[in-house]
TIFI-883228 format. One record per residue: y, z, x of N, C-alpha, C, O, CB in turn; residue in three letters. Coordinates in steps of 0.1 Angstrom, whole numbers, plus 5000, padded with zeros to 4 digits. Glycine has a CB too. Layout:
<recs>
YZXYZXYZXYZXYZXALA...
</recs>
This chain:
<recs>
634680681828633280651832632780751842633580831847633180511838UNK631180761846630980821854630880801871631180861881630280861848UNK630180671870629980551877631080531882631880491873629380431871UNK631680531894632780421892633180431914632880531921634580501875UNK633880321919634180351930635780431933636080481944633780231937UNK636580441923637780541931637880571915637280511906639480471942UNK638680691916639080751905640680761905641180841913638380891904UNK641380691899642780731895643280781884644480801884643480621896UNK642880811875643180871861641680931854640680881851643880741851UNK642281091853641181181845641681111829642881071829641281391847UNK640881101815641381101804640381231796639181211793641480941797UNK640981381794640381511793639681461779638481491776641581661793UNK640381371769639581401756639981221747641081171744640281591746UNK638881181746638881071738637681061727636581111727638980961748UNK638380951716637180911708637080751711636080691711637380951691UNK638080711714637880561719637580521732638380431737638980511718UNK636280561740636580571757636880391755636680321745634880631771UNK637280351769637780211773636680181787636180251796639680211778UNK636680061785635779991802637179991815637279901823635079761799UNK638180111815638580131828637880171839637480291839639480211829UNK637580081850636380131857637280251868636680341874635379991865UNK638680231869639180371876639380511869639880611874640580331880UNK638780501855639380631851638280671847637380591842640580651841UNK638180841848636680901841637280971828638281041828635681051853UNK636680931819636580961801635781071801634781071807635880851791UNK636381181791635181251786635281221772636281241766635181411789UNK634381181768634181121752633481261744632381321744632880951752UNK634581281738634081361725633181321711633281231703635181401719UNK632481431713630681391702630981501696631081611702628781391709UNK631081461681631181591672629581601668628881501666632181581657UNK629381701668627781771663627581781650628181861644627381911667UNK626381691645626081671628626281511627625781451617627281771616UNK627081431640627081321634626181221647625681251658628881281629UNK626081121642624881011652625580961666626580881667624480841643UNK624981011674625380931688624480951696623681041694626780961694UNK624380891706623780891721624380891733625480841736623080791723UNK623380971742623881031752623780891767622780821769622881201754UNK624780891772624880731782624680841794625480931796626680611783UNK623380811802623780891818625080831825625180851837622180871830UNK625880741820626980711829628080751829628880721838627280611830UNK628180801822629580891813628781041811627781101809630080811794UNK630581061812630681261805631481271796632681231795631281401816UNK630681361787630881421771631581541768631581621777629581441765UNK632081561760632181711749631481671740631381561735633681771743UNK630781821736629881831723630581981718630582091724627881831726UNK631281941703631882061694631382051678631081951672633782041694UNK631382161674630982171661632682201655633282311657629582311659UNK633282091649634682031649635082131634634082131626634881821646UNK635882201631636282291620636282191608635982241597637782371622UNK636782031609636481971597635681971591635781991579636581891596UNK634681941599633181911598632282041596631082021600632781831610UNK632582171589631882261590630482271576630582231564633082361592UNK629882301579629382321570628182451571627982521581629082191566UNK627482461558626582581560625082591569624482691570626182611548UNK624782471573623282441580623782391592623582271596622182321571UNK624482461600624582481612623782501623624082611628625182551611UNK622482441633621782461642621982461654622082371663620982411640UNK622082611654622782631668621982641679622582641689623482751668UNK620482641681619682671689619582461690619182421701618282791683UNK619782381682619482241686620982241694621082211706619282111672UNK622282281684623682241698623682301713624582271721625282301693UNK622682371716622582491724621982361732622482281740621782661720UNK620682361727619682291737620382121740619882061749617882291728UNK621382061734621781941735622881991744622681951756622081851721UNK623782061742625182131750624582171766625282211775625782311741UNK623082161769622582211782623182041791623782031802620282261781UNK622881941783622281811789623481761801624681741798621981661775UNK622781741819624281781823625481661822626581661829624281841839UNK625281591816626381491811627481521800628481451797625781381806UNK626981671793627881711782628581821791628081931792627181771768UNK629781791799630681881807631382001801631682101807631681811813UNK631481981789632582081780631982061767631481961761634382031780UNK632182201761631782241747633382231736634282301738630982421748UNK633182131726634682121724634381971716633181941718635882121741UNK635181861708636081991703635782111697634582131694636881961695UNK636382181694636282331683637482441684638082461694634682431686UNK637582481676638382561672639282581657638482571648638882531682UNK640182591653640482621645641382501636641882411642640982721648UNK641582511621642582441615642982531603641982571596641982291612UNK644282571598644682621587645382481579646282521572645682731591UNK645282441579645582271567644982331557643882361557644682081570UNK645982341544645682381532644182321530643382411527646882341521UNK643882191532642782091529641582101536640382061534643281961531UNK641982181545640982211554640282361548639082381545641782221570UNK641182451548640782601546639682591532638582631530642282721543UNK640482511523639982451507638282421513637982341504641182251498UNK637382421521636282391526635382491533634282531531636482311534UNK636382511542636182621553637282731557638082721565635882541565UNK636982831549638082941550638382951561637882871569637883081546UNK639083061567639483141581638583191587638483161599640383251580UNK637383301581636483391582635483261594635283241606635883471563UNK635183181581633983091588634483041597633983071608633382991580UNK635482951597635782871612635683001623635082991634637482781614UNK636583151619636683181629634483231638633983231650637983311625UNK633983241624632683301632631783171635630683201639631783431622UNK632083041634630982881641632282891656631882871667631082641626UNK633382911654633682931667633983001678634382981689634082901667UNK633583141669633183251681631583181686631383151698632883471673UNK630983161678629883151685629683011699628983011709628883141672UNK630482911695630882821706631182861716630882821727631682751705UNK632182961712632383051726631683131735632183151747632983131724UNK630583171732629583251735628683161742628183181754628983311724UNK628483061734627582961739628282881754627882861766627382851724UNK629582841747630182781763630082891776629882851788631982761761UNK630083021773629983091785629083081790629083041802630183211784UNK627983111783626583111784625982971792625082991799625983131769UNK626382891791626782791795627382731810627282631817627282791787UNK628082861809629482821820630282691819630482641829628982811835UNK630782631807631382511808632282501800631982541789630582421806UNK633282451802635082461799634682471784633582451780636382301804UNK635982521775635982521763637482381760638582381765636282701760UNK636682251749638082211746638182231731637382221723638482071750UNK639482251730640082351717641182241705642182171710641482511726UNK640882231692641782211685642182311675641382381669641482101681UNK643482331672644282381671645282381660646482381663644582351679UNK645082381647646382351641646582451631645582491626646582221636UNK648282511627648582581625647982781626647982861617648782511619UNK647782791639647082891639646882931655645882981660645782861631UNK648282911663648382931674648283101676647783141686649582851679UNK648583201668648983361668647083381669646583441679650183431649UNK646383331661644683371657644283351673643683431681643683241643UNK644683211675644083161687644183271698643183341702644783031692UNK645183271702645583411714644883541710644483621718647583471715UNK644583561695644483701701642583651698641783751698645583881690UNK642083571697640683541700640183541715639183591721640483411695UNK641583441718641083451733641383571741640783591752641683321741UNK642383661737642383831739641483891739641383971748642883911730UNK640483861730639484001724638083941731637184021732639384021703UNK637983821735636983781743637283691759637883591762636083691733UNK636683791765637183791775635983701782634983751786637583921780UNK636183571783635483491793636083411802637283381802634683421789UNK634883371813635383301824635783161824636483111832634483311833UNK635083091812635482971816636882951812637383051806634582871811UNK637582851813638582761811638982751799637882791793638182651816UNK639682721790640282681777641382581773642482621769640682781772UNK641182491775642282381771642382331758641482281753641982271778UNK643682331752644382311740644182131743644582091754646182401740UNK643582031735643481911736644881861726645281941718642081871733UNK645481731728646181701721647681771720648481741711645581691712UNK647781851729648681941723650281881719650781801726648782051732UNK650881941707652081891701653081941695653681881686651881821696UNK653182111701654082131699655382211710655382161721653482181690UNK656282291708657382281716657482351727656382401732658282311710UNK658482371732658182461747657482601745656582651751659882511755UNK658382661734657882821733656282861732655682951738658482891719UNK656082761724654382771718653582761735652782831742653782581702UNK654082661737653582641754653182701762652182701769654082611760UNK654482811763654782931772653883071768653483161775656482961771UNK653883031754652883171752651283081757650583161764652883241731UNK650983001755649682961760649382971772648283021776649382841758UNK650382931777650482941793650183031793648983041796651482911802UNK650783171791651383331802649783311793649883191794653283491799UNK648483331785647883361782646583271791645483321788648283371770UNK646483171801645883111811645582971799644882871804644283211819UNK645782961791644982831788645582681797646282681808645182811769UNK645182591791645082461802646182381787646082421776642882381807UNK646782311789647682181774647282051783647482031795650182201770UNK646881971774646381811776647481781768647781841757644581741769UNK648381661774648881581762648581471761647781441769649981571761UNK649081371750648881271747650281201741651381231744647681271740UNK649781081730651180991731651681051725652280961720651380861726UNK652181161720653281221714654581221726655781201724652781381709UNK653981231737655181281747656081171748656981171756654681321761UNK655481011736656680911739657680871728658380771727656180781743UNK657681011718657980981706658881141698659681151689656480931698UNK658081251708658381371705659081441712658481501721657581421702UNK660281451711661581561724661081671724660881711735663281611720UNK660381801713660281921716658781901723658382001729660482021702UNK657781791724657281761734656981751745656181821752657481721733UNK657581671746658181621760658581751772658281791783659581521757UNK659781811760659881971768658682071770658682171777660882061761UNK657782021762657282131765656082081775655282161781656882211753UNK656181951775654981901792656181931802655881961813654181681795UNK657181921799658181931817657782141819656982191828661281871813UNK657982171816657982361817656382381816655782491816658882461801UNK655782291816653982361819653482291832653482181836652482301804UNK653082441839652582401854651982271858651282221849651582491858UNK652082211867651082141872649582161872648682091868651282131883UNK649482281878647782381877647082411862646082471859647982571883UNK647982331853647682401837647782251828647782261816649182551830UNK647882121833648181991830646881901832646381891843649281941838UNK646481841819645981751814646381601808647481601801645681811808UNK645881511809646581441800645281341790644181341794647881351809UNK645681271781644781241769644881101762646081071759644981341758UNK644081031759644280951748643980941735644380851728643980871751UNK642881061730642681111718641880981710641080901714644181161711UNK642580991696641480881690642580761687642180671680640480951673UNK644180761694644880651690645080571702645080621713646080681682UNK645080441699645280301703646180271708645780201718645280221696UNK647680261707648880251707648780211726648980101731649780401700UNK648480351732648380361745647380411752646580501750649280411748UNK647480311765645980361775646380471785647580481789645280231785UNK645780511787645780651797646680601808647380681813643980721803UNK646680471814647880441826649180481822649980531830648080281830UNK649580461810651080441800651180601799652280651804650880341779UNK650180711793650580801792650680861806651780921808649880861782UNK650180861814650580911830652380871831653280951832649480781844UNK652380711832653280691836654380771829654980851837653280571835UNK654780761818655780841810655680981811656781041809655780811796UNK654481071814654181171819655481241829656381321829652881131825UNK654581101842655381121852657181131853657881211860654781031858UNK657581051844658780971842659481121839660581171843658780831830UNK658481181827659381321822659481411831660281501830658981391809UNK658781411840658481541847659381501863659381571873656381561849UNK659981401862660381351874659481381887659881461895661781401876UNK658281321888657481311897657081121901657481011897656281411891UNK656181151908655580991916654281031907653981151906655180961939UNK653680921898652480871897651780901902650980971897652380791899UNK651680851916650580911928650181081926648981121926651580901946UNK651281181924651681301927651081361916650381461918653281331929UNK651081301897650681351890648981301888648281371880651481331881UNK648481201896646981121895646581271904645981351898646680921905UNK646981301915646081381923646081541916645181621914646581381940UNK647681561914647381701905646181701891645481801891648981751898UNK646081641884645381621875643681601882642681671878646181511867UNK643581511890642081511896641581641906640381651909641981381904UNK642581731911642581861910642181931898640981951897643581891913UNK642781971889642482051878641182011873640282091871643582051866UNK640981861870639881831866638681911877637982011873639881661865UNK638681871886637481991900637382101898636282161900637982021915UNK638982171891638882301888638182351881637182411884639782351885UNK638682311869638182341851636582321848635882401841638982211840UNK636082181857634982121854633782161863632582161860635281981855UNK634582231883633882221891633182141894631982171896633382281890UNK633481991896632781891901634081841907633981741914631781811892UNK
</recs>
């Protein structure tokens, strides 16, 4: 929420927000489909690689992406899923989401990123354009190495419930900074953003307390508020 009197838990990216009045949600709005904007809450607005298509209006996501309750431009980014490309090749996702990028700068407002099979494209995108804001990998789920290259490259990894089910996981939230940590409840149910902290914490052998304040740090960072 946005409203709220203490804040104990950021959740970086959801489709299910919850009435926790301690935790601030940023609720993800894919662009092309129906929703409304709540002045009490904060948003991402992404033009999502599933969802691509040819009548793309970028001067309406531009002018909706201004509104200041939409904090981050995102989701977006890439997907190689045989099922996916079968729609939207490589070429196209990569040029609806150069242009997000442009726009987020333009903007000044974090980039959040999905990701799948196509971590090598990703880096050298974020190589060849060099901007200021922020980039955070939402959901992320795969192993230490993939991590480490994200990292040494500045991006930000959100996780979510994978980290109570997945070992190469798990390793790879214990070896990612504190300064580079997110965490998420995505679009599944299973668990609320307290549960994923807690086990968070548990892997990382830290206090609760210790990971609430690093995380509402990064959030100040990334977000500047």
């Amino acid at each position: 929420m946005y409203i709220c009197n203490v804040i104990h838990y950021i959740n970086i990216h959801t489709h299910q927000p919850s009435g926790e009045t301690d935790c601030l949600q940023i609720t993800n709005l894919i662009f092309g489909q129906k929703f409304e904007l709540n002045k009490k809450y904060f948003y991402s607005l992404g033009i999502h690689p599933w969802y691509l298509d040819n009548k793309i209006y970028f001067d309406e996501f531009t002018s909706i992406s201004k509104h200041q309750n939409i904090i981050a431009i995102g989701e977006c980014g890439l997907d190689y899923q045989q099922n996916i490309l079968q729609k939207a090749p490589k070429s196209f996702q990569k040029e609806i989401f150069l242009k997000q990028i442009k726009i987020a700068e333009e903007l000044q407002k974090p980039i959040i990123i999905h990701c799948v099979k196509c971590f090598d494209d990703l880096i050298k995108i974020k190589q060849e354009n060099h901007t200021s804001v922020p980039w955070v990998i939402h959901g992320f789920s795969k192993n230490k190495q993939v991590a480490q290259q994200l990292i040494n490259q500045g991006f930000y990894l959100s996780f979510g419930s994978l980290i109570f089910s997945s070992i190469k996981n798990q390793e790879a939230l214990k070896i990612t900074p504190p300064d580079k940590l997110f965490l998420e409840t995505d679009e599944q149910t299973r668990y609320e953003i307290d549960e994923i902290y807690a086990q968070a914490a548990k892997l990382r052998n830290t206090s609760l307390k210790n990971i609430q304040k690093q995380i509402i740090n990064n959030y100040k960072q990334v977000f500047k508020r």
